[in-house]
C-alpha positions as CSV (number, residue, x, y, z in Angstrom):
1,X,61.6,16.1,-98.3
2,X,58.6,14.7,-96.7
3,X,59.8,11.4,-94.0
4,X,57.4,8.3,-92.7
5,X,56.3,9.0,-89.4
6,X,58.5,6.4,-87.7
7,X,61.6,8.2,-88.1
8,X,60.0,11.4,-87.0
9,X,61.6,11.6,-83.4
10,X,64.5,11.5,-85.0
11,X,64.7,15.0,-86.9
12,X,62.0,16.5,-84.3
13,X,61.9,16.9,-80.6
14,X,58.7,15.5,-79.1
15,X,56.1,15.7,-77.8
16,X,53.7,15.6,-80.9
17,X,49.9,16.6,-79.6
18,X,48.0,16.2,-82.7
19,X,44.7,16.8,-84.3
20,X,42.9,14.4,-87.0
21,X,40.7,15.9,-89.4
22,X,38.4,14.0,-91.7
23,X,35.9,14.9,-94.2
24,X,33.8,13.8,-97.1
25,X,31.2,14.7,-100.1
26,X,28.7,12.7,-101.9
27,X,31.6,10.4,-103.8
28,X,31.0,7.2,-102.6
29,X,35.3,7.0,-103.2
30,X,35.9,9.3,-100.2
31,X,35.5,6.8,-98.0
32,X,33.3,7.6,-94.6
33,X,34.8,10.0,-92.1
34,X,34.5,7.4,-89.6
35,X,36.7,5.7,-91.2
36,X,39.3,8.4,-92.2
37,X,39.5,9.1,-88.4
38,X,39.9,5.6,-86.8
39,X,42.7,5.2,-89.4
40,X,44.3,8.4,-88.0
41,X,43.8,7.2,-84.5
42,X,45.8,3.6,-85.5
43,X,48.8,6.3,-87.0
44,X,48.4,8.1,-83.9
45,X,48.5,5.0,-81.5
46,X,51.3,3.5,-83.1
47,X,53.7,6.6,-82.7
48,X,52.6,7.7,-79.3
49,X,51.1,10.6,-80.7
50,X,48.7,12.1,-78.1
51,X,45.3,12.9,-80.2
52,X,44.4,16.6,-78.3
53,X,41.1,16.7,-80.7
54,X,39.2,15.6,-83.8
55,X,37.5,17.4,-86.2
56,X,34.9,16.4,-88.8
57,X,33.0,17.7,-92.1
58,X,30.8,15.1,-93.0
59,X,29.1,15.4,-96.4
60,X,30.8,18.6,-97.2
61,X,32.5,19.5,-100.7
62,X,36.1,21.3,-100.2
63,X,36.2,22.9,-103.7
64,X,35.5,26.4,-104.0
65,X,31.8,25.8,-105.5
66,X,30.7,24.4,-102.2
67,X,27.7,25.7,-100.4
68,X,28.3,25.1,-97.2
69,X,31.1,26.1,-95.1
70,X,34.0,23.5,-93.3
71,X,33.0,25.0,-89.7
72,X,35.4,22.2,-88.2
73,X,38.4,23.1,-90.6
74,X,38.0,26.6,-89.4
75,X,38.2,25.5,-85.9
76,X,41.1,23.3,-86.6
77,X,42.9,26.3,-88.1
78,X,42.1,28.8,-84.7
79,X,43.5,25.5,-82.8
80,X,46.7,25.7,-85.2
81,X,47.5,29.6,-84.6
82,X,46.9,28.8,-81.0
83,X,49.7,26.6,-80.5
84,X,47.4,23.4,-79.2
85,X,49.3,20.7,-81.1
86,X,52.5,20.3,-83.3
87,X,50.8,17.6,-85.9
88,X,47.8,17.3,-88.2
89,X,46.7,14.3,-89.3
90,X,44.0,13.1,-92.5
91,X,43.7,10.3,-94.8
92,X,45.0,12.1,-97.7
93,X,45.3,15.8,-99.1
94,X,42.0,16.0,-100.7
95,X,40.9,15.1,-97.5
96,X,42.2,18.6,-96.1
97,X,41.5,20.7,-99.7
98,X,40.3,21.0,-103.1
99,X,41.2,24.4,-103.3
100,X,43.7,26.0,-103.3
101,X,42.5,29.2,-101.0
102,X,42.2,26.8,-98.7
103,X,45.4,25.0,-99.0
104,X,47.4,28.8,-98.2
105,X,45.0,29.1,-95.4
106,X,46.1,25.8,-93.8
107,X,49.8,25.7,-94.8
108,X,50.3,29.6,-93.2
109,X,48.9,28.1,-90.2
110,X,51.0,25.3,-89.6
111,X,54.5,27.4,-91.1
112,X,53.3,30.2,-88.3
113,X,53.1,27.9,-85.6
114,X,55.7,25.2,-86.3
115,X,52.8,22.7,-87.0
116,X,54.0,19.2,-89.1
117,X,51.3,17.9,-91.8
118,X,50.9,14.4,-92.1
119,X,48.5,12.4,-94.8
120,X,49.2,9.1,-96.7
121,X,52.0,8.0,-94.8
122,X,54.1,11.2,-95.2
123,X,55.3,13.8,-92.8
124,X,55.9,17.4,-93.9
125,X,57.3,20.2,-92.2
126,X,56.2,23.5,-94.2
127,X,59.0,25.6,-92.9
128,X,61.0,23.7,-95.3
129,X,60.8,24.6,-99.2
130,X,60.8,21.5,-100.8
131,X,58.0,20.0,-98.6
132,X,55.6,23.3,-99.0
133,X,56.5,22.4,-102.7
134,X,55.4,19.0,-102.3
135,X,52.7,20.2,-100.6
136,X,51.5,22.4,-103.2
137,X,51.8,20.4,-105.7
138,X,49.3,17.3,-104.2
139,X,46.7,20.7,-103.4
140,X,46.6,21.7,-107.3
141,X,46.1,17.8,-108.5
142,X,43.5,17.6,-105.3
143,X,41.9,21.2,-107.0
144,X,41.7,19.5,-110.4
145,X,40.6,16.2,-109.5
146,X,37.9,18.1,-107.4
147,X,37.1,19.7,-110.8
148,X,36.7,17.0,-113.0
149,X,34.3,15.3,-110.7
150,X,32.0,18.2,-110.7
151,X,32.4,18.2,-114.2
152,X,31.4,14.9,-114.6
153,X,28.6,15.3,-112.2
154,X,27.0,18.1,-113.8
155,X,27.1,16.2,-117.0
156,X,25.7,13.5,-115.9
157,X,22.9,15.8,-114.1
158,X,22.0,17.6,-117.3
159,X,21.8,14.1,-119.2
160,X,19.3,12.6,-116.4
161,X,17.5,15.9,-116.5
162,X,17.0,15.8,-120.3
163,X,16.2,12.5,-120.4
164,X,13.5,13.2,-117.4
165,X,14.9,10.9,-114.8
166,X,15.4,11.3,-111.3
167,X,18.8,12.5,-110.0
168,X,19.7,13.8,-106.0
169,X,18.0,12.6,-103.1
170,X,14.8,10.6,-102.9
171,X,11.3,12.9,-102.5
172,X,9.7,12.1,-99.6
173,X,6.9,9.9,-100.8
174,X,8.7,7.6,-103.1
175,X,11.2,5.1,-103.4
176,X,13.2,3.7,-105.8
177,X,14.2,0.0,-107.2
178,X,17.6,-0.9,-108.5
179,X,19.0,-3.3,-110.9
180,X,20.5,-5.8,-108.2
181,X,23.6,-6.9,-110.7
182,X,24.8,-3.5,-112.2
183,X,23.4,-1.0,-109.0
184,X,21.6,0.6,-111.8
185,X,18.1,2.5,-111.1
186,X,15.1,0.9,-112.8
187,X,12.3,3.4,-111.4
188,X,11.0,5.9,-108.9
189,X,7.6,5.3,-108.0
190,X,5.4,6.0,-105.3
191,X,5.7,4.9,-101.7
192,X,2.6,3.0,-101.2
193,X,2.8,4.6,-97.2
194,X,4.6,7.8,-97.6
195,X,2.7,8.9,-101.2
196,X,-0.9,9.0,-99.5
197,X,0.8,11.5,-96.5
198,X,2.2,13.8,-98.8
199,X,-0.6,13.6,-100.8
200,X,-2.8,14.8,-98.3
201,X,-0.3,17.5,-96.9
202,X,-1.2,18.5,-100.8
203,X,-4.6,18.6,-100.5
204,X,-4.9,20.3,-97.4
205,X,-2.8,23.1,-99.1
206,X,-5.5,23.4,-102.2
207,X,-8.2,23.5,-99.8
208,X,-6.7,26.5,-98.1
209,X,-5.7,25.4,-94.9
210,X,-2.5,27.1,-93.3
211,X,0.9,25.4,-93.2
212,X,0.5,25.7,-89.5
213,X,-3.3,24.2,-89.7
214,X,-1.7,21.2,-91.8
215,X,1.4,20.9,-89.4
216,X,-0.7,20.9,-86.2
217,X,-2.9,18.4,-88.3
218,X,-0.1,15.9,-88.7
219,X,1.5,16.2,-84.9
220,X,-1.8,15.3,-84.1
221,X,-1.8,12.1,-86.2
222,X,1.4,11.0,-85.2
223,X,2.7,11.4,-88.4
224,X,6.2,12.3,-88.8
225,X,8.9,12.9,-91.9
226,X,10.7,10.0,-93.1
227,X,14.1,10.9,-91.1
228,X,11.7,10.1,-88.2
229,X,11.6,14.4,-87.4
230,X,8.4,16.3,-86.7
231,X,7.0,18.2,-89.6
232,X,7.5,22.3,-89.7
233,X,6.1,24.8,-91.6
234,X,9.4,25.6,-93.4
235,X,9.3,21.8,-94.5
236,X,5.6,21.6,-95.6
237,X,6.3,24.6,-97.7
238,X,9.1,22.8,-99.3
239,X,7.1,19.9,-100.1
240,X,4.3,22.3,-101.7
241,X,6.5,24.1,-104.3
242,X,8.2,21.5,-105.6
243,X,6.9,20.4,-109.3
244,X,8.2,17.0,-109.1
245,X,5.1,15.5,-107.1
246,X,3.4,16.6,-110.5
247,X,5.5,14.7,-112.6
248,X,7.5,17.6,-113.7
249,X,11.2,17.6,-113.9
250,X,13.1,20.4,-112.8
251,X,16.6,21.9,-113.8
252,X,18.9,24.4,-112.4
253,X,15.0,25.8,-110.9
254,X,13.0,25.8,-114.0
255,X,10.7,22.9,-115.0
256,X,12.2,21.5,-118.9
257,X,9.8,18.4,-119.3
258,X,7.5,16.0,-118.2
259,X,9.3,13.4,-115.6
260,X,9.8,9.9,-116.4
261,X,8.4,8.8,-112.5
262,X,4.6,9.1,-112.5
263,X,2.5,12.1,-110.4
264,X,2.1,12.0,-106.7
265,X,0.3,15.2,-107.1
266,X,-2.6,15.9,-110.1
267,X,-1.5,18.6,-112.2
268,X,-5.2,20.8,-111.0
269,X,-4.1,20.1,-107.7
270,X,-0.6,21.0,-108.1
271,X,-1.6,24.6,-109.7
272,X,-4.4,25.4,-107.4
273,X,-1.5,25.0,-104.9
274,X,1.1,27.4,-106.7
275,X,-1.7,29.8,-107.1
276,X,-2.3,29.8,-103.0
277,X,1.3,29.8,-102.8
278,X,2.0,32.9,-105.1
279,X,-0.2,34.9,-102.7
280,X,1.2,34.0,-99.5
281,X,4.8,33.5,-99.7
282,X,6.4,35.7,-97.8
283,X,4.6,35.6,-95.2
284,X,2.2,38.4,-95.4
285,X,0.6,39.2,-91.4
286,X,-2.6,37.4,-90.4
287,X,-4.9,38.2,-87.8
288,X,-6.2,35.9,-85.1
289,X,-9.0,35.0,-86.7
290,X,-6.6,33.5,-89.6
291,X,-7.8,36.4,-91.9
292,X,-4.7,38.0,-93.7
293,X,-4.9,41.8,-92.5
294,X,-3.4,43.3,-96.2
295,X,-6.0,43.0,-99.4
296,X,-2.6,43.6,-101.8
297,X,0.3,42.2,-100.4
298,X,1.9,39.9,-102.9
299,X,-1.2,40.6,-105.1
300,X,0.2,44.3,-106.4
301,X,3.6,44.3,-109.1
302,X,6.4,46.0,-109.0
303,X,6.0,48.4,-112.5
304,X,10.2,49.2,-111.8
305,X,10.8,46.2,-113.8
306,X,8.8,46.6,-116.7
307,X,11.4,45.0,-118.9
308,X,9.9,41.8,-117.7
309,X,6.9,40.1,-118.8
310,X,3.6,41.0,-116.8
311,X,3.8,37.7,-115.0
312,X,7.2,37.5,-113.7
313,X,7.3,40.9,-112.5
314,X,8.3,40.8,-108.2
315,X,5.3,41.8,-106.3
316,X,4.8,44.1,-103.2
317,X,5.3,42.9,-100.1
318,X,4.6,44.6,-96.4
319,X,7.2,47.0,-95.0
320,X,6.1,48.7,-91.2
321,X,8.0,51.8,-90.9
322,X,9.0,53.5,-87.8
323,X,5.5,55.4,-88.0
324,X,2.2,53.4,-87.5
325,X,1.5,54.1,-91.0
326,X,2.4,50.3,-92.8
327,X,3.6,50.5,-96.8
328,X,4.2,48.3,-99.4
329,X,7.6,47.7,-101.1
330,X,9.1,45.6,-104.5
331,X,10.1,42.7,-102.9
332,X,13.4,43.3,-104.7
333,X,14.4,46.4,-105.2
334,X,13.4,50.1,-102.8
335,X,12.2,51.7,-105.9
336,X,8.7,51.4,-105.3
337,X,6.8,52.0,-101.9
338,X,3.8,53.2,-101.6
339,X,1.1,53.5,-98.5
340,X,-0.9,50.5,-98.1
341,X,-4.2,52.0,-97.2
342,X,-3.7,54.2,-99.9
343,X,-3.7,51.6,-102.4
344,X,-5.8,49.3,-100.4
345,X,-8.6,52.6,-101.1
346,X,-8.1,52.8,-104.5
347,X,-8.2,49.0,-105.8
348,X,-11.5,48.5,-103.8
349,X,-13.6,51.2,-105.6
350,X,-11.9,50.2,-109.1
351,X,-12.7,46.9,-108.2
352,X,-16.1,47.2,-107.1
353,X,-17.1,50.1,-109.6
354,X,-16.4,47.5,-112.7
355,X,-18.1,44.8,-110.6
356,X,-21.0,46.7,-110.8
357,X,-21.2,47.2,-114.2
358,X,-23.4,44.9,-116.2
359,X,-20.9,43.9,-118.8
360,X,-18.8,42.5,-115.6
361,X,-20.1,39.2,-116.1
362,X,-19.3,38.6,-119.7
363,X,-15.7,39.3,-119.1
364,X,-15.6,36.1,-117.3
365,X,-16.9,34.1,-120.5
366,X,-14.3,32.2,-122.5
367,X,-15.4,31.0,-125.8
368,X,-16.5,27.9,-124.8
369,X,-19.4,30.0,-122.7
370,X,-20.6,32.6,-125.6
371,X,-20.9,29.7,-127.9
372,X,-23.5,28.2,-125.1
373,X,-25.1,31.2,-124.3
374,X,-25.6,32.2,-127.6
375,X,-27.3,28.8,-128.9
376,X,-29.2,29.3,-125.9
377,X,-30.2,32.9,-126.8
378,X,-31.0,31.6,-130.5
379,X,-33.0,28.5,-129.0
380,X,-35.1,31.1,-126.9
381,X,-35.9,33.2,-129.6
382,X,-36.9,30.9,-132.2
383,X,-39.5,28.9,-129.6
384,X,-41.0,32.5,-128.9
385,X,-41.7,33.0,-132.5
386,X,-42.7,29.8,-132.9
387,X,-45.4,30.2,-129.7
388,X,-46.4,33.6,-130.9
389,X,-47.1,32.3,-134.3
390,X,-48.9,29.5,-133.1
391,X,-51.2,32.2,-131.1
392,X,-52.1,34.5,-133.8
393,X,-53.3,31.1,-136.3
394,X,-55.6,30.1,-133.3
395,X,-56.6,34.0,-133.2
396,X,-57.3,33.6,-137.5
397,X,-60.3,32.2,-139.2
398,X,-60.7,30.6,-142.4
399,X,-63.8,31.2,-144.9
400,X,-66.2,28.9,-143.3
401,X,-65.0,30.7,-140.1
402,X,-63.4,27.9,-138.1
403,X,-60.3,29.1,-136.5
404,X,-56.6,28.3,-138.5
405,X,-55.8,26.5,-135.3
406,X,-57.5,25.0,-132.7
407,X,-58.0,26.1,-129.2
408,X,-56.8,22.4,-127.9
409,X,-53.9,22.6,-130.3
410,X,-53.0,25.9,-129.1
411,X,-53.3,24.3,-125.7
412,X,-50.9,21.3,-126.4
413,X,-48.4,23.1,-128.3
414,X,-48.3,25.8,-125.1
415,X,-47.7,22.5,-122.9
416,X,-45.4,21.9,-124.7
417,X,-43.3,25.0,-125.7
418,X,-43.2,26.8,-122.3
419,X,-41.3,24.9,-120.5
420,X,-38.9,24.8,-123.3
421,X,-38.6,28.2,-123.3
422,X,-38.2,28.9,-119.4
423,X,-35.1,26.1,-119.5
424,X,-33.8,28.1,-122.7
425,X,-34.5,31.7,-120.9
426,X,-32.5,30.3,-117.8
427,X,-29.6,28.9,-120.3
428,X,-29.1,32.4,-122.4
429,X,-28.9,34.0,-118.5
430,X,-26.9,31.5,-116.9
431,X,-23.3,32.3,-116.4
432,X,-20.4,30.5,-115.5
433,X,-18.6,32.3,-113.1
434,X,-15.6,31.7,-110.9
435,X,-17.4,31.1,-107.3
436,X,-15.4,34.1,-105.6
437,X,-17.3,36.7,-108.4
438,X,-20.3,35.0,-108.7
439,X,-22.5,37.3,-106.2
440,X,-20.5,40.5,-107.1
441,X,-20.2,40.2,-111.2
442,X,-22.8,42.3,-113.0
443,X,-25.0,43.0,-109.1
444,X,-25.5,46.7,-109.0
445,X,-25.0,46.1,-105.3
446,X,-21.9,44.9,-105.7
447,X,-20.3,47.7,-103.2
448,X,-22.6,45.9,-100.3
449,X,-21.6,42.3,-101.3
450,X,-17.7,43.2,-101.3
451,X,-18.1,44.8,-97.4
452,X,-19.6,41.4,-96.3
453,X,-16.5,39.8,-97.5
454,X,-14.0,38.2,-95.4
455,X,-10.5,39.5,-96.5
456,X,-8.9,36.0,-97.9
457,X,-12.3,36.5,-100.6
458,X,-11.7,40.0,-101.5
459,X,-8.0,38.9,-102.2
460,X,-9.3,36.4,-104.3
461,X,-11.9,38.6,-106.0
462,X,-9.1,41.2,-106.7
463,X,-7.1,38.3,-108.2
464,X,-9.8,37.2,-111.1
465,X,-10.9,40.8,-111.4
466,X,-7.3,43.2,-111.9
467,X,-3.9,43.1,-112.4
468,X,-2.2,46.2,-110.2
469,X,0.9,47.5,-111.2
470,X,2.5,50.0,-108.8
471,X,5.3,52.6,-110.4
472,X,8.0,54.7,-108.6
473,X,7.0,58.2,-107.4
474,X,8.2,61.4,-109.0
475,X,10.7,61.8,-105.6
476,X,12.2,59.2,-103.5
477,X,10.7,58.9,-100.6
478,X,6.9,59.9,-101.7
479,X,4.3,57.0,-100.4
480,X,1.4,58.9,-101.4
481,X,-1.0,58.4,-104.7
482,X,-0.2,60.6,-107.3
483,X,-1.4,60.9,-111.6
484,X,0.2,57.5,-113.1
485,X,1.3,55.3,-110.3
486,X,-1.0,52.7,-110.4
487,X,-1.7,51.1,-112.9
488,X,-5.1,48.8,-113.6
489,X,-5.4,46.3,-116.6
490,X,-9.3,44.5,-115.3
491,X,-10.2,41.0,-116.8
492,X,-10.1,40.7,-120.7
493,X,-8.4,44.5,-120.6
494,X,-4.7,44.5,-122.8
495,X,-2.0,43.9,-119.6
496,X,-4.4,41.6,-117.8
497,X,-3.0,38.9,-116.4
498,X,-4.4,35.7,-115.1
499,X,-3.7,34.3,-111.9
500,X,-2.9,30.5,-113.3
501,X,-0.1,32.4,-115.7
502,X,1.1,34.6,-112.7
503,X,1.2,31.2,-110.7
504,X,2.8,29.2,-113.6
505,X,5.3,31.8,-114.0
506,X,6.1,32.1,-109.9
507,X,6.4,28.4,-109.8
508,X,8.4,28.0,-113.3
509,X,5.7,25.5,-114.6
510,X,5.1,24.6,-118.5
511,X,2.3,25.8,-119.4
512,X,-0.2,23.0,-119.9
513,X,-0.4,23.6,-123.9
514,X,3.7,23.7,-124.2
515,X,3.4,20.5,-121.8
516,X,1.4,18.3,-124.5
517,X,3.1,20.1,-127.8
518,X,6.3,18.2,-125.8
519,X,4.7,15.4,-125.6
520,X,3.0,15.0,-129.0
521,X,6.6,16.0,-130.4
522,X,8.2,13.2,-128.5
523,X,5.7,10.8,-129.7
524,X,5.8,11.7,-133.6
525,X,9.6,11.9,-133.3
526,X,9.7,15.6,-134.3
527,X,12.6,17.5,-133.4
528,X,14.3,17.3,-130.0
529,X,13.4,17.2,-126.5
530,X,14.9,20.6,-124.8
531,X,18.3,20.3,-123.3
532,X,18.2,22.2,-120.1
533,X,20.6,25.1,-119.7
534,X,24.6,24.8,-119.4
């Protein structure tokens, strides 16, 4: 049976060396390690126990679902098989484990080196039955208490996350006000001096400036995170794929519903950014000049995983070989490689051969546009009738031989109708094209356009113009082109995808018609707002 450490020198032989261990989580009911160690210094004090070391997890779950690993517990074990102390010391069990892994770990240690346990006023000695019984039993209520509070967090996680609030640590950019009776939060809203920072880390992003551009940008200005730190890339590109500066609130990584705190980010913004993001994630290789060197990298899909729809297939990324000769691979899986200049080749001439073609441009129409253009086209021809008419009654003569129309009425009504039909001519021509396409769509020189390009346009040219899907060859290990592997679907084709769906799909973003059938719903009281997923 366990006994109180003032009657320990009488079972035991001193010296007792000793270590203190403390640890917490997120439950504000752990209490701060801080505070589970000065305890254990007072317990050490008191007994003249000498303290050979401390060892701390701050902020670190002990269940088996944690993330991160107890690097200090791990040390304290290694100091426990090394025969540096006789006694551990913590607040309580749960303090030590809330699993029961780690519990063997710990008690083989200490029955291995003749090491007592001590926590809430108790001493055990595991080489004895009834105390590793004890023992055991405190680790299995530790286990399930550790069990019901995740249960009851993820509960309470999936109710915030359905009802749209905010839940986890504060953005960077906001803050948050609380009921000062009940603790309770009233709202999230925008930090009136961190919003307009992120905000313009945001901007820079959708105006194509690099993360290193935008951190150099910031150093420069003195500005810094919140936490005081200097920005890094890996930390801007944090900040620019999360949807909740659009107002969008995420669960277990997929966006469910609009968020109850309001945009730091607008939504055109926010895509233009996921699109930019969608190309360059993973860091594909740029050249001094900031040019990226590869045209498909993160452009090209993985046809392996056709199971999947067209816009959540993996894409290709670089792979440099042993030889000089660079590839590209599915960024998940080896099935598909294939040579990169190979591919490179072949895109360009698809590309620039349907560029060239005069129905290019009205593959870039959406309905919205042929509706213009063909009011324009109607407008045109019925003034041109209406002019030629008017020419052959001032070209007519009646029975006393005065002409049907005048020659000043001809005059007038030419004033008058020209310039109508010019504005209507330039109307029916006019086309309303993205800005990377608008020199190449429809120009039979297209081919010379494209080789004036810089390499970030052609990307972007290849991203409104194709989708590219790249198959497995017939033998593993074959990087060359052969009958079937690629795969083109161009704009308006069946298997064309656009790049906003592609980006929606990368970034896990409703859609922006699913966002307002959501919010119509919710505002006639139709049916149920989605519960995210278990």
């Amino acid at each position: 049976m366990p006994i109180a450490p003032e009657y320990l020198h009488l079972v035991q032989r001193g010296p007792f060396p000793c270590y203190l261990y403390g640890r917490n989580s997120r439950d504000p009911k752990s209490g701060s390690v801080a505070a589970q160690l000065n305890d254990g210094r007072a317990l050490a004090t008191k007994h003249g126990w000498p303290v050979v070391d401390e060892f701390k997890d701050p902020g670190i779950s002990a269940t088996r679902y944690a993330r991160k690993t107890r690097d200090d517990f791990a040390k304290m074990i290694a100091g426990i098989r090394a025969g540096y102390v006789r006694i551990v010391v913590a607040f309580e069990a749960s303090r030590l484990y809330r699993d029961l892994e780690a519990y063997v770990a710990l008690r083989n240690a200490c029955m291995d080196a003749g090491v007592l346990l001590c926590y809430q006023g108790q001493v055990y000695d595991l080489s004895k039955p009834a105390d590793r019984k004890a023992t055991a039993q405190d680790a299995i209520e530790a286990e399930a208490e550790g069990d019901s509070i995740r249960d009851r967090t993820l509960r309470t996680v999936r109710e915030l996350a359905a009802a749209g609030k905010p839940a986890g640590r504060l953005l960077d950019g906001y803050k948050r006000r609380y009921d000062p009776d009940t603790g309770q939060l009233v709202e999230q809203y925008v930090d009136p001096e961190r919003g307009p920072i992120i905000l313009d880390i945001w901007l820079r992003a959708a105006a194509r400036q690099s993360r290193r551009s935008i951190v150099l940008g910031l150093a420069a200005s003195g500005i810094r995170t919140k936490n005081g730190l200097p920005f890094t890339e890996h930390r801007v590109a944090t900040i620019l794929r999360n949807p909740a500066y659009a107002g969008l609130r995420v669960h277990q990584g997929k966006v469910i519903r609009e968020a109850t705190w309001p945009a730091l980010v607008p939504m055109d913004v926010y895509e233009t950014v996921q699109q930019i993001n969608a190309e360059s994630d993973g860091a594909y290789v740029y050249q001094h000049d900031g040019q990226p060197r590869r045209l498909m990298v993160r452009l090209a899909l993985c046809g392996f995983h056709e199971d999947r729809p067209t816009a959540e297939l993996p894409v290709l990324v670089n792979l440099v070989g042993r030889s000089k000769a660079s590839s590209y691979k599915c960024e998940e899986t080896a099935h598909v490689r294939i040579n990169e200049k190979l591919l490179d080749a072949a895109v360009e001439e698809a590309v620039v051969t349907w560029l060239s073609r005069p129905e290019a441009a009205a593959a870039f129409e959406n309905e919205e546009d042929r509706t213009r253009v063909d009011a324009a086209q109607a407008r045109l021809e019925g003034l041109v009738r209406q002019l030629a008419r008017a020419r052959e009654m001032a070209a007519e003569f009646g029975p006393t031989g005065e002409p049907r129309l005048s020659v000043d009425a001809l005059v007038g009504m030419e004033a008058r109708l020209l310039p109508q039909i010019k504005q209507a001519r330039e109307d029916a021509a006019a086309r309303r094209l993205p800005a990377d396409v608008a020199d190449l769509a429809g120009n039979p020189d297209a081919a010379a356009v494209w080789d004036d390009l810089t390499m970030t346009s052609k990307r972007a040219v290849v991203r409104e113009v194709v989708t590219v899907k790249v198959f497995p060859a017939r033998a593993k290990g074959v990087r060359k082109l052969e009958p079937g592997r690629i795969s083109l679907a161009f704009r308006g084709e069946p298997g064309w995808v656009s790049p906003a769906a592609i980006a929606a799909a990368r970034a896990g973003v409703l859609p922006g018609p699913a966002l307002r059938l959501l919010r119509e719903s919710a505002e006639a009281g139709r049916g149920e707002e989605p519960v995210p997923e278990q």
